[in-house]
MIPA-451970 format. One record per residue: x negated, y negated, z negated of N, C-alpha, C in turn; residue in one letter. Coordinates in steps of 0.05 Angstrom, whole numbers, plus 5000, padded with zeros to 4 digits. Each point is the difference from the previous one (the first is absolute). Layout:
N
R | X | Y | Z | X | Y | Z | X | Y | Z | A
...
end
This chain:
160
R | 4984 | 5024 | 5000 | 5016 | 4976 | 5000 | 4983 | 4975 | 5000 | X
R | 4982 | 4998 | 4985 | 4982 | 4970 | 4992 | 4978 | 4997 | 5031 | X
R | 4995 | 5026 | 5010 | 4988 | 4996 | 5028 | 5025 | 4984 | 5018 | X
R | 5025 | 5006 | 5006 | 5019 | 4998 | 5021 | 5000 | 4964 | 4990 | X
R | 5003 | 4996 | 4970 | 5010 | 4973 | 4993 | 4975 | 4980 | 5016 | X
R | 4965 | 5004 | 4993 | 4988 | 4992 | 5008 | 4996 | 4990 | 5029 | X
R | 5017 | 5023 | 5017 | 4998 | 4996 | 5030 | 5026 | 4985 | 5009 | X
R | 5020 | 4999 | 4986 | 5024 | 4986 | 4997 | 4990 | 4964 | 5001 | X
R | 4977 | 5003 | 4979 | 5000 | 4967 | 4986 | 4976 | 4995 | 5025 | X
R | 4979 | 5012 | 5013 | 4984 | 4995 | 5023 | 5014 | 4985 | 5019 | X
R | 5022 | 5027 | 5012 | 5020 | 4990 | 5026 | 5009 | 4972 | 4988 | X
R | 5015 | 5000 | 4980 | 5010 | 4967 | 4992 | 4986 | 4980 | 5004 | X
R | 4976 | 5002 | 4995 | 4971 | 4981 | 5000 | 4992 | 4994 | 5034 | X
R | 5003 | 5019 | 5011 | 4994 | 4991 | 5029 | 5027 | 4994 | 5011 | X
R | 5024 | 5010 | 4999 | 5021 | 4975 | 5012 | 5001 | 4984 | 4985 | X
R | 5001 | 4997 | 4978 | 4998 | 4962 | 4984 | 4983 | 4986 | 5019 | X
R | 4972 | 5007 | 5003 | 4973 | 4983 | 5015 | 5014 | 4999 | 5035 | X
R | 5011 | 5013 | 5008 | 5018 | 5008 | 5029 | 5012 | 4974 | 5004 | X
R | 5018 | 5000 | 4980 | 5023 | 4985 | 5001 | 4987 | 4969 | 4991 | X
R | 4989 | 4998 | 4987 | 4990 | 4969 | 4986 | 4977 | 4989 | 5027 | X
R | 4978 | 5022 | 5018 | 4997 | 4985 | 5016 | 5013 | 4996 | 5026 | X
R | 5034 | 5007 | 5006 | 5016 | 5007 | 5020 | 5008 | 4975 | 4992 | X
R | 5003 | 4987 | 4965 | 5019 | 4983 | 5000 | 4980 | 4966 | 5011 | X
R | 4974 | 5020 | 4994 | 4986 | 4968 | 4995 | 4999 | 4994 | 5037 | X
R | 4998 | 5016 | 5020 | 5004 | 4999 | 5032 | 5027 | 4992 | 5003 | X
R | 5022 | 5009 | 4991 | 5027 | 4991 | 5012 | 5005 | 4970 | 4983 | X
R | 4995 | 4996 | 4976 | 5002 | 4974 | 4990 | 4992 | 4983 | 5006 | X
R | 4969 | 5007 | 4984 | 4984 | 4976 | 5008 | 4987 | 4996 | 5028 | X
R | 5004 | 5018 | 5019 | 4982 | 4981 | 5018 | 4984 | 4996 | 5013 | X
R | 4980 | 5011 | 4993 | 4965 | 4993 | 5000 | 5000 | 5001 | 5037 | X
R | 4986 | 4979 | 4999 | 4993 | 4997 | 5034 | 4970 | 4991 | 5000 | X
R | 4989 | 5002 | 5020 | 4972 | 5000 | 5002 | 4995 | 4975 | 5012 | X
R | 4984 | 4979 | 4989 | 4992 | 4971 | 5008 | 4971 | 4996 | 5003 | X
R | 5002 | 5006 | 5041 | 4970 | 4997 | 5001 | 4979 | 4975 | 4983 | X
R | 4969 | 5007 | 4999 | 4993 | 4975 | 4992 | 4993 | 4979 | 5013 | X
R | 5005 | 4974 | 4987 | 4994 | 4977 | 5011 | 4985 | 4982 | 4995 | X
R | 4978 | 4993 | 4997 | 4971 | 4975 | 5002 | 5021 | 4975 | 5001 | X
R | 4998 | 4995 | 4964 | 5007 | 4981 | 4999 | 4993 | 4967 | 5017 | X
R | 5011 | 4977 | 5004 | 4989 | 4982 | 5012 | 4972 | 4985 | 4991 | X
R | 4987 | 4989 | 5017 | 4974 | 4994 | 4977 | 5017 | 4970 | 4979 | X
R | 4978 | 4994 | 4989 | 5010 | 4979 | 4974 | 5000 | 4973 | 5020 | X
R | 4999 | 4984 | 5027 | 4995 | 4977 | 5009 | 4992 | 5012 | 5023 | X
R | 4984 | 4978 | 5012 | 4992 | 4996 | 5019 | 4964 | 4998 | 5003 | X
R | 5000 | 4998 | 4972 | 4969 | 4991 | 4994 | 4979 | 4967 | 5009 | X
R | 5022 | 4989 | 5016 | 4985 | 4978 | 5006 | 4997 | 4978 | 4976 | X
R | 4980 | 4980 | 5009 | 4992 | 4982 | 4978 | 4996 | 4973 | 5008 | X
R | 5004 | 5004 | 5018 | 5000 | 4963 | 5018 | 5035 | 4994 | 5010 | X
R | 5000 | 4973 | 5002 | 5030 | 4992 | 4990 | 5008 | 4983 | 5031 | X
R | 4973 | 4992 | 5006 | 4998 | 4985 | 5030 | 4979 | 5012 | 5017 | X
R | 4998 | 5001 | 5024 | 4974 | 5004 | 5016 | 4984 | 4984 | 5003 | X
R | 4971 | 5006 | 4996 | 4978 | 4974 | 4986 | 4995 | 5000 | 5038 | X
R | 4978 | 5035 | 5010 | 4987 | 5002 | 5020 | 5007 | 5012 | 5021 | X
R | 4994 | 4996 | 5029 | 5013 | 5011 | 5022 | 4982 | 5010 | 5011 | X
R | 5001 | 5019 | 5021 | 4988 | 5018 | 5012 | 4976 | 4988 | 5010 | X
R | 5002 | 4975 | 5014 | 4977 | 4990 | 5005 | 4970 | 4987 | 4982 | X
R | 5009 | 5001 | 4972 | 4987 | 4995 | 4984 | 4983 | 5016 | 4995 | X
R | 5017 | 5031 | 5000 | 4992 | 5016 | 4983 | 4984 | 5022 | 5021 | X
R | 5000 | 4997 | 5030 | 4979 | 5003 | 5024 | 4973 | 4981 | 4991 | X
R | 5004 | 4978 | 4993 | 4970 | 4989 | 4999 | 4987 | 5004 | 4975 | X
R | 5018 | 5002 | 4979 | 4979 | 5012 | 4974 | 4991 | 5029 | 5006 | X
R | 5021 | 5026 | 5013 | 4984 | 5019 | 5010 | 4970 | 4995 | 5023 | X
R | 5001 | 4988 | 5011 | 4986 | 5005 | 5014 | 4971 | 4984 | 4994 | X
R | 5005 | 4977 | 4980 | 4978 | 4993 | 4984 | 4992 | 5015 | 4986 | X
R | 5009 | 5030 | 4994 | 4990 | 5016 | 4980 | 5006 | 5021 | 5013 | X
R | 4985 | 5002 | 5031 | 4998 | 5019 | 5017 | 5009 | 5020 | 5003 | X
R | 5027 | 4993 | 5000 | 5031 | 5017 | 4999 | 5002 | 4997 | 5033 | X
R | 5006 | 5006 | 5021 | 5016 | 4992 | 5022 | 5025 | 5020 | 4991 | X
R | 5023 | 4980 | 5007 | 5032 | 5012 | 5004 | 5011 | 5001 | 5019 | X
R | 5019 | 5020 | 5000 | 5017 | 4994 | 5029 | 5031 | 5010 | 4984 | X
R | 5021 | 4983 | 5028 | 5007 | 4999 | 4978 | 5024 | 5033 | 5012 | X
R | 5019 | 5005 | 4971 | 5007 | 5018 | 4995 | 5026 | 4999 | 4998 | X
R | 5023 | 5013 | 4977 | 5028 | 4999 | 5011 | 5002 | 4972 | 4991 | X
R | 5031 | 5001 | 5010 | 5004 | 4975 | 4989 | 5034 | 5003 | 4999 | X
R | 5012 | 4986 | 4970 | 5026 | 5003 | 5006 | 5017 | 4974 | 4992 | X
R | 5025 | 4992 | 4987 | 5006 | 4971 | 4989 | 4993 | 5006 | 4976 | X
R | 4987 | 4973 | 4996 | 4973 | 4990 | 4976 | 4978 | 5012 | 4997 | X
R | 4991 | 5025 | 5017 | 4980 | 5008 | 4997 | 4980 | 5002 | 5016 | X
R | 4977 | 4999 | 5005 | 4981 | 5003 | 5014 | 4979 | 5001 | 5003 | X
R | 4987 | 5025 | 5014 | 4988 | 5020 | 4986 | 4968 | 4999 | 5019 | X
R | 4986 | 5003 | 4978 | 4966 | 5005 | 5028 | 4993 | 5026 | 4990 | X
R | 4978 | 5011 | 5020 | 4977 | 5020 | 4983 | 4982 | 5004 | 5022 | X
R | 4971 | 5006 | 4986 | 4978 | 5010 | 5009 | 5000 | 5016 | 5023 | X
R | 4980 | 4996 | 5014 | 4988 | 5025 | 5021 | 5015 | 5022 | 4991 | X
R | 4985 | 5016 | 4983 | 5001 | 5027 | 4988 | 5028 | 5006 | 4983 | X
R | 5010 | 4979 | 5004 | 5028 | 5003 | 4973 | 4999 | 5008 | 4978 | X
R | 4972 | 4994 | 4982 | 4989 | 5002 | 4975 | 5013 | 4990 | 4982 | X
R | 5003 | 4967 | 5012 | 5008 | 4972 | 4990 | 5036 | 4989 | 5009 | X
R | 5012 | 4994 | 4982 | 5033 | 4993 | 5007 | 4998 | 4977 | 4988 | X
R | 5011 | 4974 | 5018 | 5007 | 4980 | 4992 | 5032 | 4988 | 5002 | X
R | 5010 | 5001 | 4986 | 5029 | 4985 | 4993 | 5001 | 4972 | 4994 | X
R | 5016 | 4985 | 5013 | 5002 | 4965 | 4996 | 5034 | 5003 | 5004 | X
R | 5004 | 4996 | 4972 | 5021 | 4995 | 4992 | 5019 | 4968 | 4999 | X
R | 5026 | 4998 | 5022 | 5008 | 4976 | 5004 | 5022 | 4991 | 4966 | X
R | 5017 | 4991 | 5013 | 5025 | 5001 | 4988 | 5007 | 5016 | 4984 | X
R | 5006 | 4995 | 4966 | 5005 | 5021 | 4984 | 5032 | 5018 | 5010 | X
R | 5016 | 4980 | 5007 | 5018 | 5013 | 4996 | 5006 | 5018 | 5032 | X
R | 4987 | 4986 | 5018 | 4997 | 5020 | 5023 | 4991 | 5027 | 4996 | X
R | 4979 | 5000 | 4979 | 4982 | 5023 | 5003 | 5019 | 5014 | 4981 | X
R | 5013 | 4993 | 4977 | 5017 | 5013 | 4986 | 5030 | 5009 | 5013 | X
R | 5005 | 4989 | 5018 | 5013 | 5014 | 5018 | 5002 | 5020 | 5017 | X
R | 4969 | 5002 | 4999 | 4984 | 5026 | 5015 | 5012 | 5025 | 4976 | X
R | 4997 | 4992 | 4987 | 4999 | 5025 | 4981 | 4975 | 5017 | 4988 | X
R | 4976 | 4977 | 5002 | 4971 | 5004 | 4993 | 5000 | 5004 | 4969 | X
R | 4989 | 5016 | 4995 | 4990 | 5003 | 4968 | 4970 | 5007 | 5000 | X
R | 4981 | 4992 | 4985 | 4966 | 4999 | 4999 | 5003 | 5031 | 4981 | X
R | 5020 | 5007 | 4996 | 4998 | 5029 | 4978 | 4995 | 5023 | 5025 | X
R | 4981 | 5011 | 5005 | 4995 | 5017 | 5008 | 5004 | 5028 | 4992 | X
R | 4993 | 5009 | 4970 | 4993 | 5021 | 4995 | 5020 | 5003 | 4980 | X
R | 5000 | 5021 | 4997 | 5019 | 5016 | 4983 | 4986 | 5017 | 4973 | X
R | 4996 | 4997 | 4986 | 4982 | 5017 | 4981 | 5014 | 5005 | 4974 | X
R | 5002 | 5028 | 4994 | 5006 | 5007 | 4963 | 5028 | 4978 | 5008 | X
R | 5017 | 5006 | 5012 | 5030 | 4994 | 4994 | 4997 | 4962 | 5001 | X
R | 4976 | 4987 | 5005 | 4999 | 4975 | 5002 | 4987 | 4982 | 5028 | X
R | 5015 | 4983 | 5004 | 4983 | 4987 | 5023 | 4984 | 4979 | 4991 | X
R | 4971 | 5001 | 5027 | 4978 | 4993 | 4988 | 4989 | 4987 | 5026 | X
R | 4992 | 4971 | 4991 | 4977 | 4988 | 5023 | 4979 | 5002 | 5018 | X
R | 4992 | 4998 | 5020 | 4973 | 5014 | 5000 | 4977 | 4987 | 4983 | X
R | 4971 | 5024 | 5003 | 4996 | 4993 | 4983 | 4971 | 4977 | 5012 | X
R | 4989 | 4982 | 4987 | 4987 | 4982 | 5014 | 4967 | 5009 | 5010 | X
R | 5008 | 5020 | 4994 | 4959 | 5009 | 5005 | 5002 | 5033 | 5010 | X
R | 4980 | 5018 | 5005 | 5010 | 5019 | 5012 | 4991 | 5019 | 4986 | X
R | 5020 | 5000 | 4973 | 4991 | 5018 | 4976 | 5007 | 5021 | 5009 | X
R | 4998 | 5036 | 4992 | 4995 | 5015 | 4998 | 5032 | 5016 | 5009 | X
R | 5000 | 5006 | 5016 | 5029 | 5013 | 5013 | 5009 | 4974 | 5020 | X
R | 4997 | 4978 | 5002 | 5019 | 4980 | 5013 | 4990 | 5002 | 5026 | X
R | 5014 | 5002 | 5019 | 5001 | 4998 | 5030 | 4998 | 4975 | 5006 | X
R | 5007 | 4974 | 4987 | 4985 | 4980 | 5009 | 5012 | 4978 | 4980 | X
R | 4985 | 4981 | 5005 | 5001 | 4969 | 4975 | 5002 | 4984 | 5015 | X
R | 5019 | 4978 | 4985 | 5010 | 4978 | 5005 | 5003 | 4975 | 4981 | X
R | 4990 | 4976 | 5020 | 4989 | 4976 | 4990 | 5029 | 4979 | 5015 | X
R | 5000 | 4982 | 4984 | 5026 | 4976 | 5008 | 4980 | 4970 | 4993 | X
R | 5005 | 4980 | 5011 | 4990 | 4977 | 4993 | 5031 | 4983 | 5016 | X
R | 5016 | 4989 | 4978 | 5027 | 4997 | 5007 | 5012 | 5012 | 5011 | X
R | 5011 | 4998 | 5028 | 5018 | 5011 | 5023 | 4976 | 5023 | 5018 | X
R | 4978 | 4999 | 4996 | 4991 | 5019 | 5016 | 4979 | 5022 | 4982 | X
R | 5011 | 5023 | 5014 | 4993 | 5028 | 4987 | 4985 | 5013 | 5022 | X
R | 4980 | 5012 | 4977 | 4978 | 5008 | 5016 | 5003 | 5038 | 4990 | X
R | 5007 | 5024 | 5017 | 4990 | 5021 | 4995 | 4982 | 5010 | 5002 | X
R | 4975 | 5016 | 4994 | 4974 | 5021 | 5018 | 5003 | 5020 | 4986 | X
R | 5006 | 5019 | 5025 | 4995 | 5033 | 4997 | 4978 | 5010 | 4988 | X
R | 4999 | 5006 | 4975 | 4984 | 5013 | 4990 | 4983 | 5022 | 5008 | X
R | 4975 | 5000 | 5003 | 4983 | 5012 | 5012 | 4977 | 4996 | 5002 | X
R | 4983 | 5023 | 5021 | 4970 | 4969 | 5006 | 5005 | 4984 | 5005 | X
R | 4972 | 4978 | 4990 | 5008 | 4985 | 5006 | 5022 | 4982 | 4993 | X
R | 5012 | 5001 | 4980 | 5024 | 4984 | 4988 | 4994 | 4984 | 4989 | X
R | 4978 | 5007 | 4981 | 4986 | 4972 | 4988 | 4992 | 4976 | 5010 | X
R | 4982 | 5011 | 5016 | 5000 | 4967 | 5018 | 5023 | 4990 | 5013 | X
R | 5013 | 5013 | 5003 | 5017 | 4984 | 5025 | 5033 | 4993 | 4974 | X
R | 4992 | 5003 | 4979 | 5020 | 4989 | 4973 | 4986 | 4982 | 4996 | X
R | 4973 | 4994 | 5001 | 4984 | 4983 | 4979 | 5005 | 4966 | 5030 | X
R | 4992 | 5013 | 5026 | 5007 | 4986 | 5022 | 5026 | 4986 | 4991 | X
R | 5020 | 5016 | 5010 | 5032 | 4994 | 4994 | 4996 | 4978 | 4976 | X
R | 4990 | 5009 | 4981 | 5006 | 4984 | 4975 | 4993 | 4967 | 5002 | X
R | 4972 | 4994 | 5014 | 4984 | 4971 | 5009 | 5025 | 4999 | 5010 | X
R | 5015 | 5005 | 5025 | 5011 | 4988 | 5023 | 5029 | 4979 | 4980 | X
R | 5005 | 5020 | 4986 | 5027 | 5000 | 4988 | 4987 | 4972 | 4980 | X
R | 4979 | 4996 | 4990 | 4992 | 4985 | 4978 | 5001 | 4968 | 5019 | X
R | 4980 | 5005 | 5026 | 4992 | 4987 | 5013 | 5035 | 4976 | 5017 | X
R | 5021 | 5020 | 4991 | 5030 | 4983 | 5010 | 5003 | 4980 | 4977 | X
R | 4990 | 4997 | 4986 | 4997 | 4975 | 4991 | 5016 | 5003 | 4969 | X
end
């Protein structure tokens, strides 16, 4: 008898668990919500007006033996880079043009947070980026990155 009761109170135990997760599917619900990368925090910009224009920022490169050509270009933005496409230059117009673009300086995604690039070409970064107001300077990390950051950097100093 006390064997049959035991196998009695088992069976009960697995349709109770049956039934409670039949109820928690027909009740509640549960649906599957792919994930989503939240928006970044801004836009990241830090200039309020455009100081420099493209043509400015051709003669400080090239005083600091940059030659540019130039590159995309879209509303408020406009873009140079190097021979080798080492070097990315952005000359940023109109805030609210460019914020109409839908530009954010947040690139990266890291540990559930977004993150700037980073300004030098520390250890994992694919490349660093320099701003002197409205114009942003990227270089691909690599050979050779050093100089041509340390370059970038005069040109950007040299806009006055």
């Amino acid at each position: 008898m006390g064997l049959l009761r035991a196998h009695l109170a088992a069976v009960a135990i697995v349709v109770a668990a049956v039934l409670a997760t039949t109820g928690v599917f027909v009740f509640a619900r549960p649906q599957h919500h792919p994930y989503q990368m939240p928006k970044p925090p801004g836009d990241g910009l830090t200039y309020t007006s455009a100081t420099y224009h493209g043509r400015d920022v051709r003669h400080a490169f090239a005083d600091a033996g940059i030659a540019l050509a130039r590159g995309a270009t879209q509303p408020g933005l406009v873009g140079f880079s190097n021979r080798d496409l080492t070097l990315e230059v952005t000359v940023f117009g109109n805030r609210k043009l460019v914020d109409a673009q839908g530009f954010s300086d947040y690139y990266t995604f890291v540990d559930g947070h977004w993150q700037l690039a980073p300004k030098s070409c520390v250890r994992g970064a694919r490349n660093a980026e320099r701003w002197r107001v409205n114009v942003r300077v990227i270089v691909s990390c690599g050979p050779g990155a050093g100089g041509t950051l340390r370059r970038a950097s005069r040109a950007l100093a040299a806009l006055g």
